[in-house]
ZADO-978163 format. One line per 4 residues: number of its first residue (from 0); their letters; for each residue x negated, z, y negated of C-alpha. Coordinates in pm, 1 decimal. Example, Ala and Ser with C-alpha at 12.3 -4.5 7.8 and 13.67 -1.06 7.14 Angstrom:
<recs>
0) AS) -1230.0:780.0:450.0 | -1367.0:714.0:106.0
</recs>
This chain:
<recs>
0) XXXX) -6236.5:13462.8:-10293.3 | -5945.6:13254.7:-10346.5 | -5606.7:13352.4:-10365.9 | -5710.5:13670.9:-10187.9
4) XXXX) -5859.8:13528.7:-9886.8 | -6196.3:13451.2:-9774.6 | -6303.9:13103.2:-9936.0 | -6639.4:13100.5:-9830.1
8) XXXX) -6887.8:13359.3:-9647.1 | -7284.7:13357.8:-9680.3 | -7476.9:13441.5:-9401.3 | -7510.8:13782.8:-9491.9
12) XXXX) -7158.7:13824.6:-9475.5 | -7108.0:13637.3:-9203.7 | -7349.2:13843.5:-8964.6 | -7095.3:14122.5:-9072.2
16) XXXX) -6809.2:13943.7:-8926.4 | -6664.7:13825.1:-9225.2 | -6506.3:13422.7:-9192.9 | -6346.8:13201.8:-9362.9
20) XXXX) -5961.7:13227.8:-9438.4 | -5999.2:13602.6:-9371.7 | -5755.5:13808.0:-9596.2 | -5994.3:14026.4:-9872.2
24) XXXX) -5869.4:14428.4:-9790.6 | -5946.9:14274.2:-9362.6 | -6275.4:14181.8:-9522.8 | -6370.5:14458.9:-9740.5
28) XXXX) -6208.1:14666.7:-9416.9 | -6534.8:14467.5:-9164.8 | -6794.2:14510.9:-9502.4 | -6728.4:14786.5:-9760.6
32) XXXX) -7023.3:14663.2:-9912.1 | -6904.7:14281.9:-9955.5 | -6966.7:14162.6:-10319.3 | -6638.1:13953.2:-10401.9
36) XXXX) -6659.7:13677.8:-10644.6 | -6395.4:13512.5:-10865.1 | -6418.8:13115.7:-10820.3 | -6453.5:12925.3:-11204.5
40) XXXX) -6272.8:12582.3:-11129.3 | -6425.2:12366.0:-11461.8 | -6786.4:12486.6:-11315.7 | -6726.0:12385.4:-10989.2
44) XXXX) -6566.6:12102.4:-11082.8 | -6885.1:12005.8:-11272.5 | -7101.0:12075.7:-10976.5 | -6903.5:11868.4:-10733.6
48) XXXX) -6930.1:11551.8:-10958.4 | -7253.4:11597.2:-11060.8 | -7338.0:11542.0:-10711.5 | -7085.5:11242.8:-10694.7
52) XXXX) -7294.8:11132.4:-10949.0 | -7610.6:11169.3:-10750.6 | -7422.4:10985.0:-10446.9 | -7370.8:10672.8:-10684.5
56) XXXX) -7654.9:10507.7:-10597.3 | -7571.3:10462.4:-10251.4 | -7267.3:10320.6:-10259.9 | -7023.3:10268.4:-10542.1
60) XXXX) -6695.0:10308.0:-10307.8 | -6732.7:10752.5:-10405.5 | -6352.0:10931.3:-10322.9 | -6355.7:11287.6:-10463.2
64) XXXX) -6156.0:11438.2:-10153.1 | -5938.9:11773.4:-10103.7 | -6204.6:12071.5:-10059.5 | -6413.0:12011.1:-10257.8
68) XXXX) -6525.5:11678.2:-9996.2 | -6704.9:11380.2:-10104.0 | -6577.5:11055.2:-9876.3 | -6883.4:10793.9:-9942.2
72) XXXX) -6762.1:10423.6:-9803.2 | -7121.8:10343.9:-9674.6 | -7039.7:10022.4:-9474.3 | -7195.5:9815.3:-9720.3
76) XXXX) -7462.0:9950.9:-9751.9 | -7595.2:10018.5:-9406.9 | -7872.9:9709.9:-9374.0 | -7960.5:9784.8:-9773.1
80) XXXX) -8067.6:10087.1:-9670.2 | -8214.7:10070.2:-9308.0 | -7894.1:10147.9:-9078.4 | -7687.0:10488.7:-9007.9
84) XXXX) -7950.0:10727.4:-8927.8 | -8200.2:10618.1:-9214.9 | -7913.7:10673.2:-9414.8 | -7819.6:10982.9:-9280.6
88) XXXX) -8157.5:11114.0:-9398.0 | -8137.4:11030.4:-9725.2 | -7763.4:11155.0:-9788.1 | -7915.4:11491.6:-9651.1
92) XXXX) -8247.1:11492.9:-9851.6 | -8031.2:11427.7:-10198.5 | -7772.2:11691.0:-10119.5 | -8062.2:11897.3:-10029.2
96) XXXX) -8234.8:11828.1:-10352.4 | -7862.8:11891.0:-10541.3 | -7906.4:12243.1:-10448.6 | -7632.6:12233.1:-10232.4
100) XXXX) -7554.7:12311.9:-9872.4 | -7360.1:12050.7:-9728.4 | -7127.3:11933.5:-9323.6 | -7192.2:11605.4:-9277.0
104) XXXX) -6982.4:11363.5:-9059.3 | -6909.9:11020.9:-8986.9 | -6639.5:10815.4:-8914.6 | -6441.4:10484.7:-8943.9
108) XXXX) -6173.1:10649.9:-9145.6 | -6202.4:10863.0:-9399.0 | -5935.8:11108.9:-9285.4 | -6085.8:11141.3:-8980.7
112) XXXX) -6440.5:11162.0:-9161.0 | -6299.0:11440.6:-9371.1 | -6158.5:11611.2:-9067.4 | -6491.0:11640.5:-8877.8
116) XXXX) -6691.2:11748.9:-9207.3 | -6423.0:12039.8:-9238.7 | -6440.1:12113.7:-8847.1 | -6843.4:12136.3:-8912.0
120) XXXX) -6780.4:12424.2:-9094.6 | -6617.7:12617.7:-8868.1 | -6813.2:12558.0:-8550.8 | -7145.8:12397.9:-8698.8
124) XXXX) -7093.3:12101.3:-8494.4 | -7206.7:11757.6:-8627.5 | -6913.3:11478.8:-8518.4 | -7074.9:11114.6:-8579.8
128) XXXX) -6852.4:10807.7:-8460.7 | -6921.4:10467.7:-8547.1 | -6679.6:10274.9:-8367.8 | -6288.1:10339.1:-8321.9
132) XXXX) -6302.5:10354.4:-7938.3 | -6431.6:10692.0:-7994.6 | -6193.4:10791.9:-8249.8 | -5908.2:10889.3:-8142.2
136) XXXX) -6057.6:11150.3:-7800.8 | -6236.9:11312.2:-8066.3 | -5948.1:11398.4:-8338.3 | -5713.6:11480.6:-8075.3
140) XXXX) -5996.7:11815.0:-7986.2 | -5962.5:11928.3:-8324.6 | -5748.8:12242.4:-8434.7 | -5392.2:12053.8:-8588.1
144) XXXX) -5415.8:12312.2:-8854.6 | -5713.6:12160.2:-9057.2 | -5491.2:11890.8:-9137.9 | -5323.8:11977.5:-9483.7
148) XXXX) -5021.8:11799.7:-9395.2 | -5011.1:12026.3:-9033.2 | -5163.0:12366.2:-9208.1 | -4826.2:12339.4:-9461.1
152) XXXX) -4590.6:12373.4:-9138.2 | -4791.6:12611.0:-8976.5 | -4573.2:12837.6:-8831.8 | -4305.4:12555.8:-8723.0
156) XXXX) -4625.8:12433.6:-8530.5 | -4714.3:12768.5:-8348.9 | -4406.2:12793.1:-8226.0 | -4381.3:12493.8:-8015.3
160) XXXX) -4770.3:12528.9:-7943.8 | -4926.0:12253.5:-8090.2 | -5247.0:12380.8:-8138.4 | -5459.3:12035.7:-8175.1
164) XXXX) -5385.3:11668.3:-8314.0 | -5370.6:11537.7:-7964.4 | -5038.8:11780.3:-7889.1 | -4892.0:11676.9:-8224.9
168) XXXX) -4935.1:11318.5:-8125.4 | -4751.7:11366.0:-7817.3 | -4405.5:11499.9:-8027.2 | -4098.1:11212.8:-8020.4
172) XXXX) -4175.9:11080.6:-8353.5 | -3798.1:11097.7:-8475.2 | -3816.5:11490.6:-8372.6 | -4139.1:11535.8:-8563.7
176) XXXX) -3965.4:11350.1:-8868.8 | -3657.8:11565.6:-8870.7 | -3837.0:11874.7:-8849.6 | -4183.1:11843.0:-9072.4
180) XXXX) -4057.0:11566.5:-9274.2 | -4200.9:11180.0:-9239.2 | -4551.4:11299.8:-9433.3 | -4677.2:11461.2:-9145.8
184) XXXX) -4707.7:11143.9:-8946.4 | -4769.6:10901.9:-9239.7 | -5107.9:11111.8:-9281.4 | -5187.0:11104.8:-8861.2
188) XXXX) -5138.7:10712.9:-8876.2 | -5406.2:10680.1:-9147.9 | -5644.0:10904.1:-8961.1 | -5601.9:10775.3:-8653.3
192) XXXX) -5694.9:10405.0:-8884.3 | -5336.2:10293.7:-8760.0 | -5211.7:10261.2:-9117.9 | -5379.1:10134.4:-9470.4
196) XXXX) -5570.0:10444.7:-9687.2 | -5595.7:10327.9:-9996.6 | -5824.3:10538.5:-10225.6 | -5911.6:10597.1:-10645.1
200) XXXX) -6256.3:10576.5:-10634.2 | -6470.6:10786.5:-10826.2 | -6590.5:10646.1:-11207.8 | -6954.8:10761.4:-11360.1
204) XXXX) -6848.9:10808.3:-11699.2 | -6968.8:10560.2:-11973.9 | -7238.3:10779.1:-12157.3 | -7491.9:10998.3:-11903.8
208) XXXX) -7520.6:11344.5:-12030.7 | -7605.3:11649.9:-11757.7 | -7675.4:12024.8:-11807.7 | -7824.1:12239.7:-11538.9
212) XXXX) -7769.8:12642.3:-11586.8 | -8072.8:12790.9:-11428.3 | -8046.0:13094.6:-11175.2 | -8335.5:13302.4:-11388.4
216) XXXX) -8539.3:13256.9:-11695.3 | -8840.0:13001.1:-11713.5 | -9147.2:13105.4:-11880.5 | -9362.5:12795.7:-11792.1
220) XXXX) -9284.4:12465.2:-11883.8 | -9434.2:12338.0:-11526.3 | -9160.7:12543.8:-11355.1 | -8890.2:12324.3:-11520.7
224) XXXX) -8954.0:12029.2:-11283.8 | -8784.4:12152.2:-10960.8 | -8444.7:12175.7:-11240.8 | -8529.4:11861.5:-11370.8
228) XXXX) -8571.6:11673.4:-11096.2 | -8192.0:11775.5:-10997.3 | -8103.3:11632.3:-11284.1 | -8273.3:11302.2:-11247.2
232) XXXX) -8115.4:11291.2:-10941.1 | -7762.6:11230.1:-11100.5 | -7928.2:11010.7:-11375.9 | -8074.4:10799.8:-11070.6
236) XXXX) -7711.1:10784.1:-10987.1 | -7519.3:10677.0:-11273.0 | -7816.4:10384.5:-11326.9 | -7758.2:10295.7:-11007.9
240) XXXX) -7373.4:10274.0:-11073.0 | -7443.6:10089.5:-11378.6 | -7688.6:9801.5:-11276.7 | -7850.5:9970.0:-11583.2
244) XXXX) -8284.1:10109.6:-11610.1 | -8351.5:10359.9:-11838.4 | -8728.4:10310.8:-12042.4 | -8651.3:10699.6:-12230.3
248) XXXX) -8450.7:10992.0:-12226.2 | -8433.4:11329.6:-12363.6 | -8478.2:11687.8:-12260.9 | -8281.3:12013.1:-12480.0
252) XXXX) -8456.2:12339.8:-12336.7 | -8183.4:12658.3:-12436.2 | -8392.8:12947.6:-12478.7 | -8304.3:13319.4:-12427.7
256) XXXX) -8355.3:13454.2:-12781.5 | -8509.0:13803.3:-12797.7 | -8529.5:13833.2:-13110.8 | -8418.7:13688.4:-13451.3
260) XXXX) -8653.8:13383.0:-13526.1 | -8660.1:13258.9:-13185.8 | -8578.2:12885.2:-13160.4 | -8259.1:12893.3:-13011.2
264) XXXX) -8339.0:12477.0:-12845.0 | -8584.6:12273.5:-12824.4 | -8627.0:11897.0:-12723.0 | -8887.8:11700.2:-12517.7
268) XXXX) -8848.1:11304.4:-12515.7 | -8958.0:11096.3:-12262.1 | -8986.7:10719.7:-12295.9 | -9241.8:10443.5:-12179.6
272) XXXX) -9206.2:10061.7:-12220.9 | -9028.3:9890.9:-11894.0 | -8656.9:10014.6:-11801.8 | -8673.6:10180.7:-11477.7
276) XXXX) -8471.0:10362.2:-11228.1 | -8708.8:10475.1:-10971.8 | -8699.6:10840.7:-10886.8 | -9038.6:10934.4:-10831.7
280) XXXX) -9152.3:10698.6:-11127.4 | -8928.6:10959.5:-11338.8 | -9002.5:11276.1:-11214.4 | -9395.1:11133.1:-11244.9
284) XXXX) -9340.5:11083.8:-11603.0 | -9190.8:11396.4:-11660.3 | -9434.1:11557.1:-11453.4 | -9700.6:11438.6:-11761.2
288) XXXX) -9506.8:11574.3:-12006.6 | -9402.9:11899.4:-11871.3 | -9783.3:11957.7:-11808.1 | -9855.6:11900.2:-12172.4
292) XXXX) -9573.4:12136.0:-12325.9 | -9591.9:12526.5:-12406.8 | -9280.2:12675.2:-12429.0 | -9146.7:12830.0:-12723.5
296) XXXX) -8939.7:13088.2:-12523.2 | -8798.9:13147.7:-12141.8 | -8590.5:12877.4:-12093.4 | -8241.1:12971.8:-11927.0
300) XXXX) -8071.4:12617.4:-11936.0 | -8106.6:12235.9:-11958.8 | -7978.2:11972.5:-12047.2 | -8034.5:11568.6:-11981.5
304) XXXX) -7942.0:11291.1:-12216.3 | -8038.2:10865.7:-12163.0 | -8129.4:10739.0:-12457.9 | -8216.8:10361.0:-12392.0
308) XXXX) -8031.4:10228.6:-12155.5 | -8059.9:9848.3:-12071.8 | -7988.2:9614.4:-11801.9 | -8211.4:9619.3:-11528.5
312) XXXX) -8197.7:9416.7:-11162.9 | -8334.4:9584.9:-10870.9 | -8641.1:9413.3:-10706.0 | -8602.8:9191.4:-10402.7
316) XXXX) -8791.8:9225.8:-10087.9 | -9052.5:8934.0:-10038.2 | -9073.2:8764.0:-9696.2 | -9409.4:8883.2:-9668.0
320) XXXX) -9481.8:9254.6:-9782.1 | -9826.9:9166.9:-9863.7 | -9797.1:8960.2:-10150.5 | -9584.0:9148.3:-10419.7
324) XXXX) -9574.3:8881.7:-10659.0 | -9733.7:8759.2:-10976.0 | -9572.4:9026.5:-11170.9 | -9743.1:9350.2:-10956.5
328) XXXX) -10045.3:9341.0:-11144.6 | -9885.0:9325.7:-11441.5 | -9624.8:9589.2:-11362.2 | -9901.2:9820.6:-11188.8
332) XXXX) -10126.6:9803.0:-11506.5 | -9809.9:9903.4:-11721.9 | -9705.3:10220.6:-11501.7 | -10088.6:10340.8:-11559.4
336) XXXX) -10076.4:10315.3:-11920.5 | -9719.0:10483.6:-11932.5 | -9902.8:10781.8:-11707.3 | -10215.1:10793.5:-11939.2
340) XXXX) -10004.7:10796.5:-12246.8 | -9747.0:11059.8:-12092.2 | -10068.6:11261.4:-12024.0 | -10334.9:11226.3:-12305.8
344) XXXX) -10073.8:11145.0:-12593.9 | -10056.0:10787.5:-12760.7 | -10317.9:10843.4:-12987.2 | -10565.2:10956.9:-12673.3
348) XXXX) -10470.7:10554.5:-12536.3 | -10684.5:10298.1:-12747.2 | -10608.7:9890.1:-12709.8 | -10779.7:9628.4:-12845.8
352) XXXX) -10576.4:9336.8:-13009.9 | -10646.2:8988.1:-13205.9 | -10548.0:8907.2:-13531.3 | -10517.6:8623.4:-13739.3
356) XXXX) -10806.8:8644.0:-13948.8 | -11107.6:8420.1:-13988.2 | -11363.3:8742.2:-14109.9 | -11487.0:8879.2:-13767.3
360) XXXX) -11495.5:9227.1:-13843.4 | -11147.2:9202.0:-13904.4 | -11034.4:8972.4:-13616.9 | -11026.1:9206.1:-13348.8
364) XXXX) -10788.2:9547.3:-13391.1 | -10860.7:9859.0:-13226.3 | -10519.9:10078.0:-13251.0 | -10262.5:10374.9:-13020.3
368) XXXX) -10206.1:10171.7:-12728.2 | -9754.1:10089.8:-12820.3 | -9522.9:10084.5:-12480.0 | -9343.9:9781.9:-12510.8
372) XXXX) -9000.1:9648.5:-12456.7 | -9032.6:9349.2:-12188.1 | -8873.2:9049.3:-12385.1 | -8528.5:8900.4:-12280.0
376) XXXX) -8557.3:8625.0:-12011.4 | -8328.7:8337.3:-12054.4 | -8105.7:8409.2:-11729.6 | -8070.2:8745.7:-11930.5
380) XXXX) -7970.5:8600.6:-12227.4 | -7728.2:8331.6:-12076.4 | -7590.1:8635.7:-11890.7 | -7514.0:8848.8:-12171.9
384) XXXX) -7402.4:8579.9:-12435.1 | -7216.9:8410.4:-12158.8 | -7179.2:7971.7:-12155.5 | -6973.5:7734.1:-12327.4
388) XXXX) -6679.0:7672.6:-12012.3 | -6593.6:7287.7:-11995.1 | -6268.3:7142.7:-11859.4 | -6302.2:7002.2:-11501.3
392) XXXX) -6175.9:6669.1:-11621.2 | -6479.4:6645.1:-11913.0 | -6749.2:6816.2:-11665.1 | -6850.1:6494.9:-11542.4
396) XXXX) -6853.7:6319.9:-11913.8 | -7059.1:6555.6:-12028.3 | -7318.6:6518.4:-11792.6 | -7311.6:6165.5:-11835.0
400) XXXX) -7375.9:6166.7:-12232.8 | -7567.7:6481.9:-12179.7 | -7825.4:6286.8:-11897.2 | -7828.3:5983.6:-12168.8
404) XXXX) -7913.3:6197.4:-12444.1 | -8207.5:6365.8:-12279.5 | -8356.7:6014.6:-12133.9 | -8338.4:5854.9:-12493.4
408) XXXX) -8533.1:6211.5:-12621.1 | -8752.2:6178.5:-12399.9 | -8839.8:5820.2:-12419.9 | -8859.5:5877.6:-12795.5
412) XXXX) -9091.1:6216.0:-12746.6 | -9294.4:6042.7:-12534.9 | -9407.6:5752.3:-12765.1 | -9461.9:5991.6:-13032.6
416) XXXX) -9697.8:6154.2:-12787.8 | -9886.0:5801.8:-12730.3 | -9935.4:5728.9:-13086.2 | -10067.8:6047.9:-13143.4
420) XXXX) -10303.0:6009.2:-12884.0 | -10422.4:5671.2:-12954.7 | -10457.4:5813.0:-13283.0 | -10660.7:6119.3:-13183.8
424) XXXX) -10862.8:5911.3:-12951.9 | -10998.3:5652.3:-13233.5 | -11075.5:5951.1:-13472.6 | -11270.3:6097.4:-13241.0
428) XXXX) -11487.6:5755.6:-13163.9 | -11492.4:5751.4:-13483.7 | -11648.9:6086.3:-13532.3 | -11865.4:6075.0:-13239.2
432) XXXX) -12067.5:5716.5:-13388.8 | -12134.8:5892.1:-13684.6 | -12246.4:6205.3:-13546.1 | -12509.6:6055.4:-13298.2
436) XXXX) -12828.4:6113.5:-13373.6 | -12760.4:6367.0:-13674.4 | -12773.4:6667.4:-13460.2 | -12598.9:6830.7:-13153.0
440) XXXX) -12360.1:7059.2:-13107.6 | -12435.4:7309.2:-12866.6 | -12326.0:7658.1:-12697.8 | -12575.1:7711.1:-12498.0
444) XXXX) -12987.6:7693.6:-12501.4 | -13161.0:7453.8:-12674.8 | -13435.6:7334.1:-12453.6 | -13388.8:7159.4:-12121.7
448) XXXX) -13440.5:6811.0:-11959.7 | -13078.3:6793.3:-11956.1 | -12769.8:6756.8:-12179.9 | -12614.8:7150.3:-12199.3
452) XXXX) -12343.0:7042.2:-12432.6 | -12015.2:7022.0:-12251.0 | -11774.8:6692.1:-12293.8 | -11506.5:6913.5:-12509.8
456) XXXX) -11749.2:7171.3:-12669.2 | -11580.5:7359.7:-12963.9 | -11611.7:7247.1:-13336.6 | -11695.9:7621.1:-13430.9
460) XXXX) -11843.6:7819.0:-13139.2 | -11828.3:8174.0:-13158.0 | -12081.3:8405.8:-13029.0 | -11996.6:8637.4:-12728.0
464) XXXX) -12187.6:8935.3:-12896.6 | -12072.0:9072.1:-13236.3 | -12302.8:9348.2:-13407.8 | -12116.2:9636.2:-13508.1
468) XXXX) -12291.0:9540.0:-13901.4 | -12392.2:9228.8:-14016.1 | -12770.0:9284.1:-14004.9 | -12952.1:9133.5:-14381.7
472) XXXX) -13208.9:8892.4:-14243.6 | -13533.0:8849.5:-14426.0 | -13618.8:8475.0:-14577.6 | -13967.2:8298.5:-14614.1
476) XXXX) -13958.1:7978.2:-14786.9 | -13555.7:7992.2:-14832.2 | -13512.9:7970.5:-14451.2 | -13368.7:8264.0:-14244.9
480) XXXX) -13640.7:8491.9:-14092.3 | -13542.5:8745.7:-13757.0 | -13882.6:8763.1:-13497.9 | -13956.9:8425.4:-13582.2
484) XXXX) -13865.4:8086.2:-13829.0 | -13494.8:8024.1:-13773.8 | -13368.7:7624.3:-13729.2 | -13039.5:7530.5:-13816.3
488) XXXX) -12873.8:7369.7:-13477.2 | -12506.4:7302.1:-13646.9 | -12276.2:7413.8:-13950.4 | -12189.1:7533.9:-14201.9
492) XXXX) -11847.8:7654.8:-14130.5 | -11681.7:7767.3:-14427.7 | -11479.8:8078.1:-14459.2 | -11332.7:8189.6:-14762.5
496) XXXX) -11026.7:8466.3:-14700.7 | -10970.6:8823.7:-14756.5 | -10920.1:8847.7:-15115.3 | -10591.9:8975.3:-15100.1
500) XXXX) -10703.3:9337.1:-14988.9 | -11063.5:9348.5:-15102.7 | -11373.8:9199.3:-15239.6 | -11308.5:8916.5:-15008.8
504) XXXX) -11577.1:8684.9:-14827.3 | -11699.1:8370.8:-14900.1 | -11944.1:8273.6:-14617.7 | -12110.2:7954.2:-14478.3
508) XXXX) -12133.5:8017.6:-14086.3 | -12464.4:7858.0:-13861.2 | -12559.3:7813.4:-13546.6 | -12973.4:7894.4:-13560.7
512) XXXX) -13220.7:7910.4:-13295.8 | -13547.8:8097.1:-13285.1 | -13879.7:8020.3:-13101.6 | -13762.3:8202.6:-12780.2
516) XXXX) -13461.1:7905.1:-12790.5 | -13193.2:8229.9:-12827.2 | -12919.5:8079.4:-13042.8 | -12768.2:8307.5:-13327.0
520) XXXX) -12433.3:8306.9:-13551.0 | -12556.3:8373.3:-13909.4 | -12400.5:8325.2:-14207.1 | -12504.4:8273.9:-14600.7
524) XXXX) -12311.6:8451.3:-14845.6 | -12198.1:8230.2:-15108.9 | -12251.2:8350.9:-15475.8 | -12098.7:8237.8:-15809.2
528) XXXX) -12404.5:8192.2:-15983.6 | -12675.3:7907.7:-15841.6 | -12940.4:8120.0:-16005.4 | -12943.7:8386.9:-15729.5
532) XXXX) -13065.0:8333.0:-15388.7 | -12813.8:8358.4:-15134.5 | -12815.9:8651.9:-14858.3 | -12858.3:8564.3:-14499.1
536) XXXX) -12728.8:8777.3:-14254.6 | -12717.1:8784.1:-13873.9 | -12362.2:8813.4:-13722.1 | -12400.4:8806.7:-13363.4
540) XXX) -12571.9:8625.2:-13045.0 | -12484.4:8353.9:-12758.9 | -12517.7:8447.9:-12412.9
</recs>
């Protein structure tokens, strides 16, 4: 009810006769039994632009109208988003998803586009024009009185019988001016697209925050998502408005406290490593973590806050559909990792790593698999930081001097490069004469008619298998003993590190073979004292 008429009837009510604009003792008169309720402006006013909000991110041109009307300017983005009726769709499926019932219409003006939403909900008739040939037959059938600026001088209008648009059209302008004052017509013109309509548009506000009063208490945190995906939907939104991705965002759950210890909120955080602003890539990730969360208590309210917000650029379509890039691996890989993580928990996700450290055991890491931030590309950074602006009469002289500069660099970078290599190129002869016929180098087998040592072979080959422990190898005659004699093929490499958080190793790396021609990594410890025979021990195996 609103100001003790009718503002709106359910279909309950309205199968009792009850309609809009009725006065409340005619309605209580048609249904004794009619429940009347008191409207609460700041809540509706929340509710109408939280679904401005979700509108955002189809167009940015948003005019919070009279009636509680949203006016979207949507030619724009027609071919972004597949033409009218695609679009159409979509507007219905998010209002749908708002939780709210909505009259949609469509036309070039957004008078006239207001006009046929508001003549919707009278007679449930959908009004869709496109082009202004169309425009004008179809206002002039509508009732004169859904006009605001006609409804004021609605008894001045009944008694001269202009009923529709059309009939007020047809008044002598000068009349119509005298009588209902020169507002009347100012607002026909700009439905009727005969005069500018210049509108505020609506503005997201700079920090996302969104509550969400449930109709009854929760007692299972899977039951949240149908509420949180509403309020996604206006996150979605504001992103949208923003150019902005979102990589994690939190969750307060009010609870209805039954007793004195209860935990009056709780929070749930959601975050994974690339900034995103996909829908269904949100609701998926809060999908995992819903799943994985017992609540404390029935939950009776939420509330949605965007922690880490950061630029983010839509992706393009490709010419062909097929090939998605060389980032869709990447990106594909990344989303499965965020899922597994959202699902199992971090510590559940394992990832190996390298690190610099010459004691094998130690080179390789085995850690929680860490979401990370993508780094900063340099169009990002030149974006942000912005560039140095030059004078149009010193553009061209610094390109000059700048050109000049960069061919002497260069010149001077590249005979660095050829000394270096000429350099390189004699130490390696060098090395190579007195090398030959010492011993070869070799990854591979031993025996075979033919050389198996490849042109750039490393200097210290490592071993594709690593036992888990070094295994203590036996010796006969000081020479390393596993299923047969061991024979030194090259080495020793020398590693002496990790006395900074232990006993440290001191090592002297081989390559050995056995009889079988299997090639092994082993390694002698090295031991202060010469009195002591030194410990062999096998490390791994080439393929």
């Amino acid at each position: 009810m609103e100001h003790a008429r009718v503002a709106l009837a359910d279909a309950c009510a309205q199968s009792l006769g009850v309609r809009r604009g009725f006065a409340r003792a005619y309605a209580l008169a048609l249904a004794p039994q009619l429940v009347c309720l008191t409207p609460d402006a700041a809540r509706e006013r929340r509710a109408f632009e939280a679904v401005a909000l979700a509108l955002c991110a189809y167009t940015p041109q948003i005019v919070l109208a009279d009636a509680y009307t949203i006016v979207l300017d949507v030619s724009a983005s027609l071919r972004l988003f597949g033409g009218l009726r695609a679009l159409w769709r979509r507007l219905a499926a998010t209002l749908d998803a708002s939780g709210h019932a909505a009259a949609l219409a469509c036309a070039p003006t957004p008078w006239a586009a207001w006009l046929f939403a508001q003549a919707r909900v009278v007679d449930r008739r959908g009004r869709r024009v496109v082009k202004f040939a169309r425009l004008a037959s179809m206002l002039d059938a509508l009732p004169a009185l859904l006009l605001p600026a006609a409804a004021d001088h609605r008894d001045g209008l009944a008694q001269i019988g202009c009923d529709t648009l059309g009939a007020v059209r047809r008044l002598p302008r000068a009349g119509v001016t005298r009588r209902f004052g020169p507002g009347l017509l100012d607002t026909l013109a700009r439905t009727y697209g005969e005069a500018a309509d210049p509108r505020t548009y609506f503005e997201p506000p700079p920090v996302f925050g969104a509550r969400l009063e449930l109709m009854a208490r929760v007692e299972h945190a899977d039951a949240l998502l149908f509420a949180v995906r509403r309020l996604l939907l206006q996150l979605v939104g504001w992103l949208t408005a923003r150019h902005a991705g979102v990589s994690r965002f939190t969750l307060t759950l009010v609870h209805e406290t039954a007793r004195r210890g209860d935990p009056r909120m709780s929070t749930l955080t959601v975050a994974w490593s690339a900034p995103a602003r996909d829908l269904d890539h949100l609701v998926l990730m809060s999908r995992e973590k819903l799943d994985r969360t017992e609540l404390a208590a029935p939950v009776i309210e939420l509330h949605l806050h965007a922690d880490e917000i950061t630029d983010y650029a839509a992706p393009t379509d490709t010419l062909f559909p097929l090939d998605a890039g060389p980032d869709a691996g990447r990106e594909a890989m990344t989303r499965l990792l965020e899922r597994l993580v959202a699902r199992l928990g971090a510590d559940k996700v394992r990832e190996v790593g390298a690190r610099a450290d010459h004691r094998p055991e130690a080179a390789i890491t085995d850690a929680s698999y860490t979401m990370r931030r993508p780094a900063r590309t340099a169009q990002a950074r030149i974006a942000q930081e912005g560039a140095m602006p030059i004078h149009r009469g010193q553009a061209s002289t610094r390109q000059a001097s700048t050109g000049q500069a960069r061919t002497a660099q260069a010149s001077t970078v590249q005979a660095r490069a050829d000394r270096v290599v000429s350099s390189a190129s004699a130490s390696a002869q060098r090395a190579g004469a007195s090398s030959q016929g010492k011993r070869r180098r070799l990854n591979g087998r031993l025996d075979g008619p033919h050389d198996l040592v490849p042109p750039h072979a490393p200097v210290a080959p490592r071993p594709v298998w690593l036992l888990p422990e070094p295994l203590r190898l036996a010796t006969r005659e000081g020479q390393p003993y596993y299923r047969s004699a061991m024979r030194i093929v090259s080495g020793p490499e020398c590693i002496e590190t990790g006395w900074w958080d232990g006993p440290g190793a001191r090592r002297d790396y081989f390559v050995a073979s056995g009889d079988d021609a299997t090639l092994y990594w082993i390694y002698r410890e090295r031991t202060p004292s010469e009195t002591h025979d030194a410990a062999w021990f096998l490390q791994g195996m080439f393929g």
